[in-house]
Structure formats: C-alpha cells, structure tokens
Backbone bond lengths (Angstrom), bond angles and torsions (degrees), N, CA, C in turn:
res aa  C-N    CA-C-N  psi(-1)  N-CA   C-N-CA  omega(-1)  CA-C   N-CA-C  phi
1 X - - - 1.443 - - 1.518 109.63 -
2 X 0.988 115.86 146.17 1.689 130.90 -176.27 1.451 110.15 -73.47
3 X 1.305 121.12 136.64 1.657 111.58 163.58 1.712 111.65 -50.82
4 X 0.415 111.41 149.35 1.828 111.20 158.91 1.274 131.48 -109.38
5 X 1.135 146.35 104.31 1.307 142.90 -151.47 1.797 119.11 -88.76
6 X 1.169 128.28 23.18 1.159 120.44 -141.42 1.592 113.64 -85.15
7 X 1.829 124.08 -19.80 1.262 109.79 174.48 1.521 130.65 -62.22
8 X 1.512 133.82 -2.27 1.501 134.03 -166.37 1.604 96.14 -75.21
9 X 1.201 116.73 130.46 1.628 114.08 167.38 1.685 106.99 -95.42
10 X 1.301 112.65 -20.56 1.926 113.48 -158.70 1.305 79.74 -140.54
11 X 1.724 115.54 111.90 1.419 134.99 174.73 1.322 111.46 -88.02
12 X 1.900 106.28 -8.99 1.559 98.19 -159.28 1.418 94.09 -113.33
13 X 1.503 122.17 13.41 1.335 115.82 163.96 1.454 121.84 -106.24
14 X 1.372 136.81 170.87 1.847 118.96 166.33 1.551 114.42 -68.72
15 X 1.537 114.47 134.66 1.399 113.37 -164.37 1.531 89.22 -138.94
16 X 1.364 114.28 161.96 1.075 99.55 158.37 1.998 109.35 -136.29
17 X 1.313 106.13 165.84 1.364 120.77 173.19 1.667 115.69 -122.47
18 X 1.728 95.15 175.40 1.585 110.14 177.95 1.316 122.70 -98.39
19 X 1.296 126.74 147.12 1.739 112.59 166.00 1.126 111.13 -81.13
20 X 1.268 107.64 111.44 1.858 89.72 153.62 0.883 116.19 -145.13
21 X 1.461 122.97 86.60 1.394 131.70 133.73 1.600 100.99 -135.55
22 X 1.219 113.36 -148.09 1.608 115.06 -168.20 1.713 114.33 -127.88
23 X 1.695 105.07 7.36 1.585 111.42 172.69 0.959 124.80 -49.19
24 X 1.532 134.35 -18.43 1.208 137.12 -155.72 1.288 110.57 -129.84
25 X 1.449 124.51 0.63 1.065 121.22 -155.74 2.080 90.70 -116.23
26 X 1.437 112.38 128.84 1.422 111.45 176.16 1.381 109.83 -165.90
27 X 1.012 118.70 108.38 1.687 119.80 174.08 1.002 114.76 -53.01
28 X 0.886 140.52 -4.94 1.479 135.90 165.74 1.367 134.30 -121.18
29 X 1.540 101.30 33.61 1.399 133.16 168.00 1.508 128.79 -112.62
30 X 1.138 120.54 141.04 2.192 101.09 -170.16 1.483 77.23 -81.28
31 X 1.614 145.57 -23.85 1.305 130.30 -160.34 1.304 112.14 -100.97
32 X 1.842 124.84 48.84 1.430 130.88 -164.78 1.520 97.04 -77.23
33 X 0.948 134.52 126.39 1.846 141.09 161.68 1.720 100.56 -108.28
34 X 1.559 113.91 123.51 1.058 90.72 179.58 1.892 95.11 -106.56
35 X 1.775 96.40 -170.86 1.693 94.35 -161.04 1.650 80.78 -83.79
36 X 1.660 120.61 165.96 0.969 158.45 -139.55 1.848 109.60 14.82
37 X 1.093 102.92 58.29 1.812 120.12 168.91 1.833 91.89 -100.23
38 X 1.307 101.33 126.38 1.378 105.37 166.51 1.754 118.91 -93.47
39 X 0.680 149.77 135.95 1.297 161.74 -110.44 1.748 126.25 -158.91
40 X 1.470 128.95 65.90 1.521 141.91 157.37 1.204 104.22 2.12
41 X 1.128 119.43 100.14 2.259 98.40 159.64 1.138 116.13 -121.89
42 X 1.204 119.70 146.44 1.631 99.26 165.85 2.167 101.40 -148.17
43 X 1.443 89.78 127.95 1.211 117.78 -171.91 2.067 111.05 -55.61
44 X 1.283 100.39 -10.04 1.574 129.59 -179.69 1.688 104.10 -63.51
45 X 1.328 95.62 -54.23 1.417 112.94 -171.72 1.499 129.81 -71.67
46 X 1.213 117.16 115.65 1.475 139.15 -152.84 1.777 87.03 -56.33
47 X 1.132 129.74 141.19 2.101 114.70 167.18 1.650 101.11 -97.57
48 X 1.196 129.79 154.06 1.310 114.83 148.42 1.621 116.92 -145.40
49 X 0.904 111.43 -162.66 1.880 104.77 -165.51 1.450 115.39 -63.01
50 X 1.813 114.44 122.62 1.437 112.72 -168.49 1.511 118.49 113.50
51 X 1.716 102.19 -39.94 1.598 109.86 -179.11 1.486 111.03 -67.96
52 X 1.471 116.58 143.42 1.488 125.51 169.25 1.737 110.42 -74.00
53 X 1.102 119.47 113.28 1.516 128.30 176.51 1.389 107.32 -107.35
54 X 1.799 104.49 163.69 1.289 123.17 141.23 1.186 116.36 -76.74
55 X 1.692 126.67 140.33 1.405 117.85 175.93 1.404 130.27 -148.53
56 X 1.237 143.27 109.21 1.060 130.16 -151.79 2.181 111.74 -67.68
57 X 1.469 109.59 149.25 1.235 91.30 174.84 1.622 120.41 -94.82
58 X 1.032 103.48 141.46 1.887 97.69 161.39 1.611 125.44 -43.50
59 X 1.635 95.88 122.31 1.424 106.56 172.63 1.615 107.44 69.83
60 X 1.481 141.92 0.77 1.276 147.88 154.13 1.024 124.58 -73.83
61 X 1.410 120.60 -66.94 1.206 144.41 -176.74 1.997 96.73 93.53
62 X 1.178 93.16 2.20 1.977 90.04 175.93 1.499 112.30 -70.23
63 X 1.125 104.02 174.06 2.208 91.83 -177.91 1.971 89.54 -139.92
64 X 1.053 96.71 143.90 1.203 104.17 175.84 1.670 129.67 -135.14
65 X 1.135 159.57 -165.88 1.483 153.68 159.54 0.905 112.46 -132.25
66 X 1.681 111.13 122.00 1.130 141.34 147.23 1.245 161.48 -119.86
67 X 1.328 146.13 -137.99 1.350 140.28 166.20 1.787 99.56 -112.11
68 X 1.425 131.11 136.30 1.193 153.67 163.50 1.396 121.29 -57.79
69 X 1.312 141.75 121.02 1.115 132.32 148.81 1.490 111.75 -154.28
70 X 1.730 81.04 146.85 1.059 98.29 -173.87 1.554 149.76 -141.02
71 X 1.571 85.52 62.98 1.877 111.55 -147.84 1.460 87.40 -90.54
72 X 1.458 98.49 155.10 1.550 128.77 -163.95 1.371 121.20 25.54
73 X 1.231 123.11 35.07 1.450 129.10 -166.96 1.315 128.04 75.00
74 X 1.339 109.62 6.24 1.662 110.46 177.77 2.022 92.68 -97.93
75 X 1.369 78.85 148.57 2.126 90.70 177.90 1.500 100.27 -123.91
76 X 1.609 106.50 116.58 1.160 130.38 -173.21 1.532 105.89 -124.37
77 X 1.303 108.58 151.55 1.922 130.03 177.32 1.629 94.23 -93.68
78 X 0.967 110.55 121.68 1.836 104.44 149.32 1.452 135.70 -114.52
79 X 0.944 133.03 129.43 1.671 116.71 -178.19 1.252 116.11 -100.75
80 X 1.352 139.46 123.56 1.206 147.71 -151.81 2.029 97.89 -75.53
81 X 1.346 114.07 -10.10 1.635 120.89 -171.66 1.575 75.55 -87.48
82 X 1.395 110.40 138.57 1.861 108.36 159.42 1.478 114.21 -90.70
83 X 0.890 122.74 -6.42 1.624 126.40 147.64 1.354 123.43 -52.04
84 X 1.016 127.03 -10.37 1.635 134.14 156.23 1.195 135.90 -123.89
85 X 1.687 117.23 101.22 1.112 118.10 177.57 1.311 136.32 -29.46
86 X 1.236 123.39 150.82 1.264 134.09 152.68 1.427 123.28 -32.51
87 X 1.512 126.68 139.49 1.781 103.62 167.63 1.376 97.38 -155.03
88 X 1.314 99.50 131.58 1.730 111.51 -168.17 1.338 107.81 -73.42
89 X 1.481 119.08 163.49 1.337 122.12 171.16 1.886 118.78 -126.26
90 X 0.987 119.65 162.40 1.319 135.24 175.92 1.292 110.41 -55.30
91 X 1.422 127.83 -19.45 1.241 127.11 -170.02 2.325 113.33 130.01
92 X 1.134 85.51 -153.57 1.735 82.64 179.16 1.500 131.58 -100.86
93 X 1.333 110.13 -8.82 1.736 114.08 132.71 1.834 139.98 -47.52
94 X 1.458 85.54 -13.69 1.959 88.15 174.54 1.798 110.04 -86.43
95 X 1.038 104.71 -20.73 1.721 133.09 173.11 1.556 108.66 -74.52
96 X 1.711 99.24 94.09 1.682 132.32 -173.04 1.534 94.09 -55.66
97 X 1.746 101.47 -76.74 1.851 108.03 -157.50 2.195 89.64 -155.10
98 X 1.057 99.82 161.75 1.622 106.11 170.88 1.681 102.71 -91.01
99 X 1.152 93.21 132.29 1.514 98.88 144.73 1.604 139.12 -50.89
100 X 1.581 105.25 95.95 1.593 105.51 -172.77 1.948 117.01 -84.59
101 X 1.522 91.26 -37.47 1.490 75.86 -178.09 1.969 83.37 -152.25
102 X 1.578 94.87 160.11 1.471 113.25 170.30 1.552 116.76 -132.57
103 X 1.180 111.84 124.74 1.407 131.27 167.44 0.869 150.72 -80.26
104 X 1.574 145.09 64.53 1.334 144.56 -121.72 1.794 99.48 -110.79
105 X 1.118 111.68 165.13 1.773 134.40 -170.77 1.367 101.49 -114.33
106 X 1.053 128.74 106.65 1.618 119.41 -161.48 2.148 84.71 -131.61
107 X 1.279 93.01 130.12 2.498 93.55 166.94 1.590 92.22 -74.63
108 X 1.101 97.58 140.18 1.754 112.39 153.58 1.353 119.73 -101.23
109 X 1.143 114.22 91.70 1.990 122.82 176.88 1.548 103.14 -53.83
C-alpha cells in the first residue's frame, strides 16, 4: 500500500509529513526511512537523482515518498523495501518538494 500524503494544505511552502507505511524502510539501504519518521520538505528545493521526494502518483492524484531516479531521462519512484515496485513518472512536474531533513523516534535502553 502507498503512503498517502493527504494532511499538507500549502504545497508551496516547507511542510512536513509522516511515514507510514514500510516503503522506505530497508536495512540494507544508506536511504532506510523508517515508518513513523517525520520528514522536512520543502517544495523550494530543486530534487535530483537519489534524493528522497514528495511525489504525486500517475492517474491518482495520491502523493507518496520516495527515492528519485533519473537515468536516461525516464523519472522513476523507488522504494528502498523490495516489496514495492517501481512506478514511473511523467517527468519532473510529479515531484511535490525534496526531502530536507528526517526525524526518527529511536528507545534509549
């Protein structure tokens, strides 16, 4: 299942959101997001190949977070979980805001 992005009211300011689902989250990724990491964005910020974005999906209108790429001119979402496909994009208008900073909830034993 897709994150869903739906609390931001002002896309054109820095907002931030929650993870929750588990796309992003993979130990064996330098780009692990785990689910309830809250997440800096700001729509200011240029994305480019590698960066974690907000992104709208094709034909949904849902927005979700992911990883960027953007080899040979195709613009693709990736989720670092391999349980979730790939999903192409229209280009660099589906790209909300970059990911500036992430915030994780970690217990201290």
């Amino acid at each position: 299942m897709a994150d869903k992005i739906t609390q931001v009211e002002d896309m054109s300011r820095p907002f931030t959101v929650e993870i929750t689902d588990d796309a992003m989250a993979c130990a064996d990724s330098w780009l692990s997001i785990p689910r309830g990491a809250l997440l800096e964005c700001d729509p200011s910020q240029e994305a480019d190949h590698g960066d974690a974005v907000v992104a709208r999906l094709p034909g949904s209108g849902g927005m979700v977070v992911r990883e960027l790429a953007t080899d040979g001119g195709a613009w693709r979402l990736l989720a670092p979980n391999p349980a979730y496909p790939p999903i192409a994009l229209d280009g660099p208008s589906a790209v909300v805001a970059r990911v500036m900073v992430v915030i994780t909830r970690r217990s201290i034993k």
